[in-house]
C-alpha positions as a Markdown table, in Angstrom:
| # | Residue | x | y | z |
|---|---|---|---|---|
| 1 | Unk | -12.8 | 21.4 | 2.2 |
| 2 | Unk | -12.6 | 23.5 | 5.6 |
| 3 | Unk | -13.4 | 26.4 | 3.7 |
| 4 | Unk | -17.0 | 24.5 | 2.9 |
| 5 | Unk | -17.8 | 24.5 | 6.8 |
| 6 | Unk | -18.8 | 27.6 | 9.0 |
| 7 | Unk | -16.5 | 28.3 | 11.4 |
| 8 | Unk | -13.7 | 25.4 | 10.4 |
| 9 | Unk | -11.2 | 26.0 | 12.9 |
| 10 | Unk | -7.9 | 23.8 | 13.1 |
| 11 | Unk | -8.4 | 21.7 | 16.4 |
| 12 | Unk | -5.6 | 18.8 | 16.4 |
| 13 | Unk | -2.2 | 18.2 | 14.1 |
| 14 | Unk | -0.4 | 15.3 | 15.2 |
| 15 | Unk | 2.0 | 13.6 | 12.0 |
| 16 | Unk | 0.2 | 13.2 | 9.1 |
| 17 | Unk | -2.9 | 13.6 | 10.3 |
| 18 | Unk | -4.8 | 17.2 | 10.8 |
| 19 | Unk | -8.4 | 17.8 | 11.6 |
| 20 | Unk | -10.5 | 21.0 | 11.6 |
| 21 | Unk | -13.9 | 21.1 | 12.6 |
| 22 | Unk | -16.9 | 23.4 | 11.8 |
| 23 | Unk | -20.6 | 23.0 | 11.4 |
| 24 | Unk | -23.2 | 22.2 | 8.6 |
| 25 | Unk | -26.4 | 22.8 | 8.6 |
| 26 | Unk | -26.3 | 23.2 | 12.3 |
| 27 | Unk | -24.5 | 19.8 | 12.9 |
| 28 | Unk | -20.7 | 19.5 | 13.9 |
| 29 | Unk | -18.7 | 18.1 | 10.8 |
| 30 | Unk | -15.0 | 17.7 | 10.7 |
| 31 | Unk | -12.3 | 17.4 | 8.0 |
| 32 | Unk | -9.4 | 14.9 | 8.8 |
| 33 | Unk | -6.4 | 14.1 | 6.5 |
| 34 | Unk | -6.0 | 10.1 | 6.6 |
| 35 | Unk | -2.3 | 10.3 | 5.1 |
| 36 | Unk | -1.5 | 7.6 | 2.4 |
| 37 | Unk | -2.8 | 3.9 | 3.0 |
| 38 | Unk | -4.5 | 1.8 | 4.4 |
| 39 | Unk | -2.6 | 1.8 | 8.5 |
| 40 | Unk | -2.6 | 5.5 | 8.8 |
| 41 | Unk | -6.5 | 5.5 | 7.9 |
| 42 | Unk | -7.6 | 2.9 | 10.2 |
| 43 | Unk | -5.4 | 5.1 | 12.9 |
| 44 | Unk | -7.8 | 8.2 | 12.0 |
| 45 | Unk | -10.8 | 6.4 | 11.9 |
| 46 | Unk | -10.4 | 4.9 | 14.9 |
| 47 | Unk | -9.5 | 8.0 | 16.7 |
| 48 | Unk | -12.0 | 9.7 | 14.9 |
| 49 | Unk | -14.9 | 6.8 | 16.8 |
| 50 | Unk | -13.5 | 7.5 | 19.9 |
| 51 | Unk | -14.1 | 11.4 | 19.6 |
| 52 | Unk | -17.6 | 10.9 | 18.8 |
| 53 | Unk | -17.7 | 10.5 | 14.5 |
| 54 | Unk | -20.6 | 8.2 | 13.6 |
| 55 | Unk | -20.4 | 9.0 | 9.7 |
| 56 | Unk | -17.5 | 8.7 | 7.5 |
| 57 | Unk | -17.0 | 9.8 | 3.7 |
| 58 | Unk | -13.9 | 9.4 | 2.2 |
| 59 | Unk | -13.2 | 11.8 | -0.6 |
| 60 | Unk | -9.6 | 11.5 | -3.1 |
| 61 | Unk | -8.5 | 10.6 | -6.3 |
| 62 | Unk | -7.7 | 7.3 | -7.6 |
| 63 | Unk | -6.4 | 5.4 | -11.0 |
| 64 | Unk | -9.2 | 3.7 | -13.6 |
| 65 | Unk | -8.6 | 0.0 | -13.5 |
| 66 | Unk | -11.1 | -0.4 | -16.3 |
| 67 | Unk | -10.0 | 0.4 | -19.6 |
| 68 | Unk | -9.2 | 4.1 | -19.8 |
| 69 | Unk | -11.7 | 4.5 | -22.7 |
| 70 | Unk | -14.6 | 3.4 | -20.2 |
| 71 | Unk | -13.7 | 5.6 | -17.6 |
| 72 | Unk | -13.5 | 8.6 | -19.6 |
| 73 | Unk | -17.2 | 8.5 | -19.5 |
| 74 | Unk | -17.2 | 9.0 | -15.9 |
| 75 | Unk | -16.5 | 12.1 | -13.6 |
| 76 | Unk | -15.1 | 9.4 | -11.2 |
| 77 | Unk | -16.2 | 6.7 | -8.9 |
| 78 | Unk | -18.8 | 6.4 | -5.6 |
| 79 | Unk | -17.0 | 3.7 | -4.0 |
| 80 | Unk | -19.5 | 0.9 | -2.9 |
| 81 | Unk | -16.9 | -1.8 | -1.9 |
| 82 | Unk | -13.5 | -2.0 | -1.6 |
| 83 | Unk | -11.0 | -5.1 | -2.8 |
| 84 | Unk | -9.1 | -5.8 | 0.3 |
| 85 | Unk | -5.9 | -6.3 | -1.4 |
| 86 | Unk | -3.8 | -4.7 | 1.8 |
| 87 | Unk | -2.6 | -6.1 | 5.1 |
| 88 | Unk | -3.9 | -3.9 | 7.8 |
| 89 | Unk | -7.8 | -5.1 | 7.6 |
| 90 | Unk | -6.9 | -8.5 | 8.5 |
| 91 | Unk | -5.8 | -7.5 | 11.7 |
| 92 | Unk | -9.1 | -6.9 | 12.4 |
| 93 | Unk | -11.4 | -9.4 | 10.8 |
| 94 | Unk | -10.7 | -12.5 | 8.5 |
| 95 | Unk | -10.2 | -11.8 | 4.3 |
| 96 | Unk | -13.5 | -13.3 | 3.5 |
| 97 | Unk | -15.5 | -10.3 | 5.7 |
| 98 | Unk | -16.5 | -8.4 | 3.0 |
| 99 | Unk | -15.5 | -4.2 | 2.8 |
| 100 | Unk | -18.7 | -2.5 | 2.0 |
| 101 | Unk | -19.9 | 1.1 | 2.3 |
| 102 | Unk | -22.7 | 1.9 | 3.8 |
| 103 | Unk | -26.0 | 1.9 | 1.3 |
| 104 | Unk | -27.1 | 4.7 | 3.0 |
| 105 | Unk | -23.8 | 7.2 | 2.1 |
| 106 | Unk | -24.0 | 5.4 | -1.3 |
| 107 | Unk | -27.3 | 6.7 | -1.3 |
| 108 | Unk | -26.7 | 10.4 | -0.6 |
| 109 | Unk | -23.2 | 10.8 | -2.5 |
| 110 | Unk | -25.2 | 9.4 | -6.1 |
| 111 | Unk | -28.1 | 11.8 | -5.1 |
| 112 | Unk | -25.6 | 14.5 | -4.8 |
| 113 | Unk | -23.6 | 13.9 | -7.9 |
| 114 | Unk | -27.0 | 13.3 | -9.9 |
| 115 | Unk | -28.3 | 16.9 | -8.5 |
| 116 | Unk | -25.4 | 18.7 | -9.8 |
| 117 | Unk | -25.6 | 17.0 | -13.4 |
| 118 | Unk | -22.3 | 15.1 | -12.9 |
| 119 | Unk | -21.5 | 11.5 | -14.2 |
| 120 | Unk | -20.0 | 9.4 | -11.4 |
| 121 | Unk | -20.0 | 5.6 | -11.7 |
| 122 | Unk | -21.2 | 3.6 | -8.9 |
| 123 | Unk | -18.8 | 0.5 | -8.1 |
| 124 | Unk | -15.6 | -1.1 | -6.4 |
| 125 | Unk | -12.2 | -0.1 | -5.8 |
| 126 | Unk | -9.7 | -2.2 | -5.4 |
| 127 | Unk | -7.6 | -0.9 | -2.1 |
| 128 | Unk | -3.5 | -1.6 | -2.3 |
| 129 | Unk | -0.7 | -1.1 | 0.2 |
| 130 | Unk | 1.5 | -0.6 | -2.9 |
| 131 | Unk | 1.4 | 2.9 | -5.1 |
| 132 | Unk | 4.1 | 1.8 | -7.6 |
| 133 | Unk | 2.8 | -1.5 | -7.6 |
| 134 | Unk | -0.2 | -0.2 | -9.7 |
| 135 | Unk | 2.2 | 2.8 | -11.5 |
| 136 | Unk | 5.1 | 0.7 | -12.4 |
| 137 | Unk | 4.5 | -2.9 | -11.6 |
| 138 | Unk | 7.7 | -4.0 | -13.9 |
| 139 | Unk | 10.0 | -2.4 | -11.2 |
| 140 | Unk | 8.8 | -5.3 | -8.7 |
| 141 | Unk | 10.5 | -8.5 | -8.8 |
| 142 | Unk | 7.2 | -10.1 | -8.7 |
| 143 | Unk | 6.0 | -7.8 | -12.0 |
| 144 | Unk | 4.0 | -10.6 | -13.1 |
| 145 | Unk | 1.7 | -11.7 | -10.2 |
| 146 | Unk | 0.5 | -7.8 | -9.6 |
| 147 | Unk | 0.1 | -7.6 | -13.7 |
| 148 | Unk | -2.3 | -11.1 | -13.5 |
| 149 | Unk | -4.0 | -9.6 | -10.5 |
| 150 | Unk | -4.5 | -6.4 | -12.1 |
| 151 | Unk | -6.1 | -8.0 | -15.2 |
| 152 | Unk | -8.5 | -10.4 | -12.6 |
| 153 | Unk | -9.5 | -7.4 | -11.1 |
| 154 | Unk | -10.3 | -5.4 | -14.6 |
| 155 | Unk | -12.3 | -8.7 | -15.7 |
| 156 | Unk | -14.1 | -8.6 | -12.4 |
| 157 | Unk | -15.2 | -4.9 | -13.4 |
| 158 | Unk | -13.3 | -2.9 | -10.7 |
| 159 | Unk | -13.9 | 0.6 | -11.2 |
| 160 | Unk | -10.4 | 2.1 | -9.3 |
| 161 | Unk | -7.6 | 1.6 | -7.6 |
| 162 | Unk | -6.7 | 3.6 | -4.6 |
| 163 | Unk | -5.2 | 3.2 | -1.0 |
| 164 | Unk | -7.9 | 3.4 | 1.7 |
| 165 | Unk | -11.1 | 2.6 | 1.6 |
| 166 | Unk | -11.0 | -0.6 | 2.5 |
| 167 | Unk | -9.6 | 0.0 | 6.1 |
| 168 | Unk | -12.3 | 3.1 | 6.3 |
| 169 | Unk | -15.4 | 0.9 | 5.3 |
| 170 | Unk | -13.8 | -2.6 | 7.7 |
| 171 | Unk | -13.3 | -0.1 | 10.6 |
| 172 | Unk | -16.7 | 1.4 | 10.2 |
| 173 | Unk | -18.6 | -1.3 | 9.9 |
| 174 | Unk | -17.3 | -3.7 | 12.3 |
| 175 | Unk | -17.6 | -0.8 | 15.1 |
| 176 | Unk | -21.3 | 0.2 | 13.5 |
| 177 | Unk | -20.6 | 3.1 | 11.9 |
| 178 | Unk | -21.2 | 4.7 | 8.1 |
| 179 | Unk | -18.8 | 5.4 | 5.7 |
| 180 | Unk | -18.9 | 5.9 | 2.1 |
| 181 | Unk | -16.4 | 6.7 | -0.5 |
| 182 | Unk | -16.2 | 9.2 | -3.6 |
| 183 | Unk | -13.2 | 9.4 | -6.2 |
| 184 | Unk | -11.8 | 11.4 | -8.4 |
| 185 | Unk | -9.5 | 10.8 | -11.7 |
| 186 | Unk | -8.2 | 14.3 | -10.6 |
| 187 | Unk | -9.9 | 17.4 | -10.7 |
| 188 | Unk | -11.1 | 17.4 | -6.8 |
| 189 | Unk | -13.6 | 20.9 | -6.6 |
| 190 | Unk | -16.4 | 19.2 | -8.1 |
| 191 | Unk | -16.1 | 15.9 | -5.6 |
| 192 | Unk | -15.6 | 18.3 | -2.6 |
| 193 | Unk | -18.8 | 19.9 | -3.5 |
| 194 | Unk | -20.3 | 16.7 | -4.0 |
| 195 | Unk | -19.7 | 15.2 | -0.8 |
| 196 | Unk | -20.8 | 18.2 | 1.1 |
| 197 | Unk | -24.2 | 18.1 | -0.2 |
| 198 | Unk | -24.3 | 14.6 | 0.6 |
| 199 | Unk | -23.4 | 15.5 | 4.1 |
| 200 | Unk | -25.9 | 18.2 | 3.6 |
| 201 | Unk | -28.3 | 15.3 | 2.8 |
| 202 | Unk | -27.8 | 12.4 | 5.4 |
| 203 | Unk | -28.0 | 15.5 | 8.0 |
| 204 | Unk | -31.4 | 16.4 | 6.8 |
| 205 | Unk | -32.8 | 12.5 | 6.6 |
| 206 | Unk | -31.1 | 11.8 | 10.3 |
| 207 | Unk | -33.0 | 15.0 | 12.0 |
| 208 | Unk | -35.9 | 13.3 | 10.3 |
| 209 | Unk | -36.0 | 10.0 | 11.3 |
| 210 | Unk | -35.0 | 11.3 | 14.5 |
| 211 | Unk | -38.3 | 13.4 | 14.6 |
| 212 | Unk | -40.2 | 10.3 | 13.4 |
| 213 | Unk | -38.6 | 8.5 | 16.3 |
| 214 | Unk | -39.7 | 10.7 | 18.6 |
């Protein structure tokens, strides 16, 4: 995704995280690997506050929850909530606070994806601390309770199942921030694309209502 930005330079590499920063459309963007899960993300985004980030899009793959037959219709998933179904995001607020991405990224990632003709389902992802949990759940001792989970969460019409977007949309919104969320099954190119434009987009209506503002 650096290569999407004009004049992406690397600026800070510390573990697993490593951000570059560029422009688009006149506006400072940067590109910031999370690493795996739900800690190291709330670590980045938090970081990412402090440095002056005020919108957040999240973009990776994840696994169908839904039968695979019904997600084979879809180029992937726009995230617009996030089952909390990891540890870190009660260390910030209790279970019952809701993890939900902001209307406004929803908005511009669906606008996006619709522009370039691609078929992404809007819906919610169910956020795990546990890869092989999902992968191989009969290698876990308790086998049975994340295969009864897993079939709640297909009856409750979860769209994916991924690792982070639950702390990214908990962070965000309890310090005021956006964030938003698009997945892949795999094939990442066309998602990149996608969430540039939508980038491309909220940049364009925020210089607006800024004008309007003024």
């Amino acid at each position: 995704m650096p290569q999407q930005l004009c004049g992406a330079a690397l600026i800070a590499h510390n573990r697993e995280h490593k951000t570059w920063t560029g422009t688009l459309c006149g506006e400072k963007v940067s590109v910031t690997s999370t690493g795996m899960g739900c800690p190291s993300t709330a670590i980045a985004v938090e970081e990412l506050i402090k440095a002056g980030a005020d919108t957040f899009i999240r973009i990776g793959t994840a696994g169908p929850v839904r039968d695979s037959s019904d997600c084979e219709r879809y180029d992937g998933v726009i995230v617009t909530a996030a089952v909390r179904d990891e540890g870190t995001t009660t260390h910030y607020i209790p279970i019952e606070y809701p993890a939900v991405a902001d209307r406004h990224v929803v908005e511009a990632l669906s606008r996006a994806a619709l522009a370039k003709k691609l078929n992404y389902a809007e819906g919610i992802s169910q956020s795990k601390d546990s890869f092989y949990g999902e992968i191989d759940p009969d290698c876990s001792p308790v086998s049975g309770l994340l295969k009864e989970r897993w079939r709640a969460w297909q009856r409750g019409n979860v769209m994916c199942s991924e690792m982070e977007c639950a702390a990214l949309f908990i962070v965000s919104s309890i310090r005021g921030k956006r964030a938003g969320a698009i997945m892949n099954w795999g094939d990442m190119n066309e998602t990149i694309q996608t969430a540039c434009d939508a980038v491309r987009l909220l940049i364009g209506q925020d210089k607006a209502n800024s004008e309007q503002g003024g």
